[in-house]
C-alpha positions as CSV (number, residue, x, y, z in Angstrom):
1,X,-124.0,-38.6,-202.6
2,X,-124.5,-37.2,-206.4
3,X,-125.6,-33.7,-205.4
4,X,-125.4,-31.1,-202.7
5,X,-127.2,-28.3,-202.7
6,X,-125.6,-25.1,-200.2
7,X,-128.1,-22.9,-200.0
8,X,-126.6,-19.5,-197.4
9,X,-129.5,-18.0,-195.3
10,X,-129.3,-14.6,-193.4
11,X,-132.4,-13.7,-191.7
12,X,-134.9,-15.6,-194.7
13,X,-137.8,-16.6,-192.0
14,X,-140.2,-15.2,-194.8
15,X,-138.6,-16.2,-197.7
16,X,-137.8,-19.7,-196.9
17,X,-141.7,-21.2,-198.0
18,X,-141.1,-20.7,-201.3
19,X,-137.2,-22.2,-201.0
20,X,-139.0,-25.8,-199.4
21,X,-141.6,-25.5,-202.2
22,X,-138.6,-25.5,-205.2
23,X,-136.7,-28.1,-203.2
24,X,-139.8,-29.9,-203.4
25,X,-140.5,-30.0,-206.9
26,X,-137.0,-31.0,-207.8
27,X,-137.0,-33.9,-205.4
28,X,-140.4,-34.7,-207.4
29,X,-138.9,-34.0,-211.0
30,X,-135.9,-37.2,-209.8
31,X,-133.4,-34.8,-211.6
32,X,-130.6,-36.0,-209.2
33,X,-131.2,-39.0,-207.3
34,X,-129.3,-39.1,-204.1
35,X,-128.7,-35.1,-202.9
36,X,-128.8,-33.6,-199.7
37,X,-129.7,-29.6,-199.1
38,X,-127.0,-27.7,-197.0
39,X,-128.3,-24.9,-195.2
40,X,-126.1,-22.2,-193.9
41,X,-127.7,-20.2,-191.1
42,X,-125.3,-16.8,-190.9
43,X,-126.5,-15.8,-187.9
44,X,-130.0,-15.1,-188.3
45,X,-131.9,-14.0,-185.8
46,X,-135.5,-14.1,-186.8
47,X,-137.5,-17.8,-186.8
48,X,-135.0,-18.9,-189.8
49,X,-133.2,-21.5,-187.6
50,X,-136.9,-23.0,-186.6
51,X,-138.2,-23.0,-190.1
52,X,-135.4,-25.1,-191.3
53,X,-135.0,-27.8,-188.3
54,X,-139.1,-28.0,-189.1
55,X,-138.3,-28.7,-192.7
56,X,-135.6,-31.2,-191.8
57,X,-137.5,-33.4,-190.0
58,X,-140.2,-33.7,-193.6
59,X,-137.2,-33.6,-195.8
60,X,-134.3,-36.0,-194.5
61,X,-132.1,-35.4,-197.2
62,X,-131.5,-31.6,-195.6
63,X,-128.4,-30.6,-193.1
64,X,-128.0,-27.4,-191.4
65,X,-125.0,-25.5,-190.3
66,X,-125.0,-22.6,-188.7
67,X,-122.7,-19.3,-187.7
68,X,-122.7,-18.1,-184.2
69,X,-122.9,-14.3,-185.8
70,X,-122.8,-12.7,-189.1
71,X,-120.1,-13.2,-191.1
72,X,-121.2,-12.6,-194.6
73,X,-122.6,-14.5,-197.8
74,X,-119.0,-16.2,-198.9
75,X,-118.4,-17.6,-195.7
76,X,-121.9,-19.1,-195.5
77,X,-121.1,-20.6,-198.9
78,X,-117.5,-21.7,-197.9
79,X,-118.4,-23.3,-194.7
80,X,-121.7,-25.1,-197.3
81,X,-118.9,-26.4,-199.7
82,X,-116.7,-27.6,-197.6
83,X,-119.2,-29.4,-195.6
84,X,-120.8,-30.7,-198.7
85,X,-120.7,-34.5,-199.3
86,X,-121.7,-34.7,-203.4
87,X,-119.8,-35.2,-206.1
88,X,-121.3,-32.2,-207.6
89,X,-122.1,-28.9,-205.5
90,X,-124.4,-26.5,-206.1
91,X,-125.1,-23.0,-204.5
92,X,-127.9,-21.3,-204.9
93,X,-129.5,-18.2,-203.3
94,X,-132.6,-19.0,-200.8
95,X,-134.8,-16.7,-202.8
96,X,-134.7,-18.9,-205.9
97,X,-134.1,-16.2,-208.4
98,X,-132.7,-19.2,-210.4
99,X,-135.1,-22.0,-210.1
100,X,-133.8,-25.5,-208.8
101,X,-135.1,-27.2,-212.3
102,X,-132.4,-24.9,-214.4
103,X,-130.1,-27.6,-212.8
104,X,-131.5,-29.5,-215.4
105,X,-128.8,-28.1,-218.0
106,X,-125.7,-28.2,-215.5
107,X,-125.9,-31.7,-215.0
108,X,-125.3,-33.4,-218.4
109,X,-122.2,-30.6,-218.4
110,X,-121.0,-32.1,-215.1
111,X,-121.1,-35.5,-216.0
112,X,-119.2,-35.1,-219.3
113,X,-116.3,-34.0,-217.2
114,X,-116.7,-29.9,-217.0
115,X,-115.0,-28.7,-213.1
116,X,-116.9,-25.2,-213.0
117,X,-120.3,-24.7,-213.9
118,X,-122.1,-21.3,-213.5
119,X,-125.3,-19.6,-214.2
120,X,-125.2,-16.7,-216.5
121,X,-127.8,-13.8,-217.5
122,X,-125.5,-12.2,-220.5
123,X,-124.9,-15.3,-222.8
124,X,-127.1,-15.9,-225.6
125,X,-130.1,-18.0,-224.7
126,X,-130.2,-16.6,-220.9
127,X,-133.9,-15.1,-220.3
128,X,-134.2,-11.9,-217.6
129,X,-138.1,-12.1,-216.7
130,X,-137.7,-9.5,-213.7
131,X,-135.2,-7.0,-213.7
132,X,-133.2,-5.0,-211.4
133,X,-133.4,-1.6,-210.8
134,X,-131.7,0.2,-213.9
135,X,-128.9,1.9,-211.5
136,X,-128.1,-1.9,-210.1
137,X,-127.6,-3.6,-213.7
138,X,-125.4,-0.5,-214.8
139,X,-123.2,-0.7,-211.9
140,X,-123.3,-4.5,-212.3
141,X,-121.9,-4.2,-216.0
142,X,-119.5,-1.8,-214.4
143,X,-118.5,-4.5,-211.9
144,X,-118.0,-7.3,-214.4
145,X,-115.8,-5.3,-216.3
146,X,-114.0,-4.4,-213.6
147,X,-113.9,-8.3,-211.9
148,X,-112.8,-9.6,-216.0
149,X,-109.5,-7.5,-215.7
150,X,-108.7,-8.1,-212.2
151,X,-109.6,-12.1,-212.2
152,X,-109.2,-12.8,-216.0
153,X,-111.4,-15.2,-216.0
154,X,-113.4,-13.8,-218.8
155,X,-117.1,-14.5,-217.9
156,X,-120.4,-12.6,-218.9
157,X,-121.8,-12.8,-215.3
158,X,-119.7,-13.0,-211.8
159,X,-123.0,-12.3,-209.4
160,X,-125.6,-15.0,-210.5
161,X,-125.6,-16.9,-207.3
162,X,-126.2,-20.3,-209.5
163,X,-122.9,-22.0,-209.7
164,X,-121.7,-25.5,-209.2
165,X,-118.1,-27.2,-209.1
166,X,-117.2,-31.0,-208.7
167,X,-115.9,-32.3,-205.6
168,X,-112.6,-31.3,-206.6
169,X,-113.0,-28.2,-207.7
170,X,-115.5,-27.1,-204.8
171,X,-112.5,-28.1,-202.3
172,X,-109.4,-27.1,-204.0
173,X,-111.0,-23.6,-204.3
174,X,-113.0,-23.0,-200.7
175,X,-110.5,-24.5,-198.5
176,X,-108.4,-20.7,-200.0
177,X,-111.3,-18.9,-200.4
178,X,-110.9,-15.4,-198.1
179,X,-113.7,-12.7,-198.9
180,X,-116.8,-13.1,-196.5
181,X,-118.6,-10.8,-198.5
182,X,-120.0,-9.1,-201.6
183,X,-116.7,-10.2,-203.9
184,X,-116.6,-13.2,-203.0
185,X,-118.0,-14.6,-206.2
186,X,-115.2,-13.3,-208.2
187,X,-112.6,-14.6,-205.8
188,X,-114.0,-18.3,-206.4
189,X,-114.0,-17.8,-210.2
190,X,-110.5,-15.7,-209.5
191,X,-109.3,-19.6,-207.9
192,X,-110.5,-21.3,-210.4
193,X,-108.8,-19.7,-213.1
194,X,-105.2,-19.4,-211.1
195,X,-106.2,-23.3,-211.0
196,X,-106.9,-24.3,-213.8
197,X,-110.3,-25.4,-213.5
198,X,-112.1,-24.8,-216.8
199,X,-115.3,-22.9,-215.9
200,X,-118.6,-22.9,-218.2
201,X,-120.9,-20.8,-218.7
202,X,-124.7,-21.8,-218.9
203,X,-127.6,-19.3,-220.0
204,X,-130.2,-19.8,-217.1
205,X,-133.8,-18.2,-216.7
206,X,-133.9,-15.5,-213.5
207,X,-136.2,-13.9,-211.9
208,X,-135.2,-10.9,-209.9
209,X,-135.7,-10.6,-206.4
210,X,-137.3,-6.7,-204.8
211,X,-136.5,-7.8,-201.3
212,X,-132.4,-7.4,-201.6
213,X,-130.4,-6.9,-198.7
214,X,-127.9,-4.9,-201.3
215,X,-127.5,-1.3,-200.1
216,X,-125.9,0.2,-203.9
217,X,-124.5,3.2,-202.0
218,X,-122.5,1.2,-199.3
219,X,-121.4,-2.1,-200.8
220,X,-120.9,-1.5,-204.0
221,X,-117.3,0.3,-203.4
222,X,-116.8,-2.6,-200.9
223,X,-117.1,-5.1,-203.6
224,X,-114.8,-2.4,-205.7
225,X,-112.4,-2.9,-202.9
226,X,-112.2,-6.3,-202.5
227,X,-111.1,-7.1,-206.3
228,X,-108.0,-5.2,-205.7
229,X,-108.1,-6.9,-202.5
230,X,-108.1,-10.2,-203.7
231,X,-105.2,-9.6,-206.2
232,X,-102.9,-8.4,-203.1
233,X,-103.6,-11.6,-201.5
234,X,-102.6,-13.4,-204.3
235,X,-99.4,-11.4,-204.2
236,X,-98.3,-12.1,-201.1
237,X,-99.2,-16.0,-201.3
238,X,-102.1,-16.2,-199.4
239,X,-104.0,-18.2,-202.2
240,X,-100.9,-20.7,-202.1
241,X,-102.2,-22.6,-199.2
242,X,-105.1,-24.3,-197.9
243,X,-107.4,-24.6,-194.6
C-alpha cells in the first residue's frame, strides 16, 4: 500500500458528497497508485456512518473505523494512523479545504526521503481563496506564536489539517500522541521535533470552510491550555513511551 488517506468525520452526513467527489478525481488523476481512504467515524450520530459504508461498497479501496462516542479530532486521527497500512499517510479534513490534488506536491518530497510533510497557508507561494473570519486568523497568528515557543518546531502554520508522515514517522509519533482535541496538531509536530523527524513545509491552495464546528470563545483557551499541557507531559515522561 503507497498511500493512506485518514480522513476524521464527526457528524459530516452533508458534507461528505463533496469528500467522495475529491476522492474521486484523485483516483481518476492516478496520482498514487495503490491507496486506501481511512475513515474515522467519532461518534456521529447523523446518517454519516450510512453514507460511508454506501461509498465503500463503489470505492473498495476505502476502510472505516469508528468510535463508540466522541472523543475529539486527534484521536480520530490517531486511531486513522495507526490503522493505516501506506508507506505514506495522509490526513486531511472531510470538508476538503485542501483539495486531494495538492497531494501532488507532497509526494515527490516523500519519495526523496522527507519524514514530515505539512500543508501550510503562511509560506511564500501558499494561496488563501476563502478566508476566515478576521477574529479567527488573528487568534490563529496568536496561537502559532504561542505553539512555536512551546513546541519549537518553528513552522508558519500548526492548524492546516493537510499533513502527511511516512510509515515511520506516522507510528513513532501516534502510538505517544495524547491530546484528543483542538492542540493536537501541535502535539504531533511537538513529537516530531523531540524525534527528530525533519518536518517540511509545503505552500498549498485552501479554501476556507463557513460551516466550522469551532466555537472561538470556548476552545480557543482549551487549545491555549493544552500547549502547556503538552509540555508537562513531556516533563514527567509521558512522551517516552508508546501504546
Amino acid at each position: 500500500m503507497r498511500l493512506s488517506i485518514i480522513i476524521p468525520v464527526y457528524n459530516e452526513e452533508k458534507r461528505l458528497p463533496k469528500t467522495f467527489d475529491a476522492i474521486n478525481r484523485f483516483c481518476a488523476a492516478e496520482i498514487a497508485r495503490g491507496f486506501e481512504v481511512v475513515f474515522v467515524d467519532d461518534g456521529s450520530v447523523d446518517g454519516t456512518q450510512a453514507c460511508i459504508r454506501q461509498f465503500s461498497v463503489r470505492f473498495p479501496q476505502a476502510r472505516f473505523v469508528s468510535h463508540k462516542k466522541n472523543i475529539g479530532k486527534g484521536a480520530a486521527v490517531r486511531t486513522g494512523m495507526l490503522a493505516a497500512r501506506g508507506d505514506y499517510r495522509l490526513m486531511i479534513d472531510a470538508d476538503m479545504a485542501t483539495d486531494l490534488l495538492e497531494f501532488r506536491k507532497f509526494l515527490p518530497i516523500l519519495n526523496a526521503g522527507a519524514e514530515v510533510v505539512i500543508g501550510s497557508r503562511r509560506v511564500s507561494g501558499a494561496e488563501v481563496r476563502v478566508h476566515q473570519p478576521y477574529i479567527r486568523e488573528f487568534m490563529g497568528s496568536v496561537y502559532t506564536k504561542l505553539a512555536n515557543i512551546m513546541t519549537g518546531a518553528h513552522v508558519s502554520d500548526f492548524t492546516c489539517g493537510f499533513k502527511c508522515f511516512n510509515a515511520i514517522a506516522a507510528y513513532e509519533i501516534f502510538s505517544r500522541s495524547c491530546i484528543a482535541r483542538w492542540s493536537y496538531d501541535a502535539e504531533i509536530l511537538f513529537l516530531a521535533r523531540k524525534l527528530r523527524f525533519e518536518i517540511v513545509e509545503v505552500p498549498i491552495v485552501w479554501n476556507n470552510d463557513g460551516a466550522t464546528r469551532v466555537r472561538i470563545w470556548k476552545d480557543a483557551p482549551r487549545s491555549f491550555f493544552d500547549l502547556f499541557f503538552m509540555r508537562f507531559l513531556s516533563f514527567v515522561g509521558k512522551y517516552d513511551w508508546r501504546r
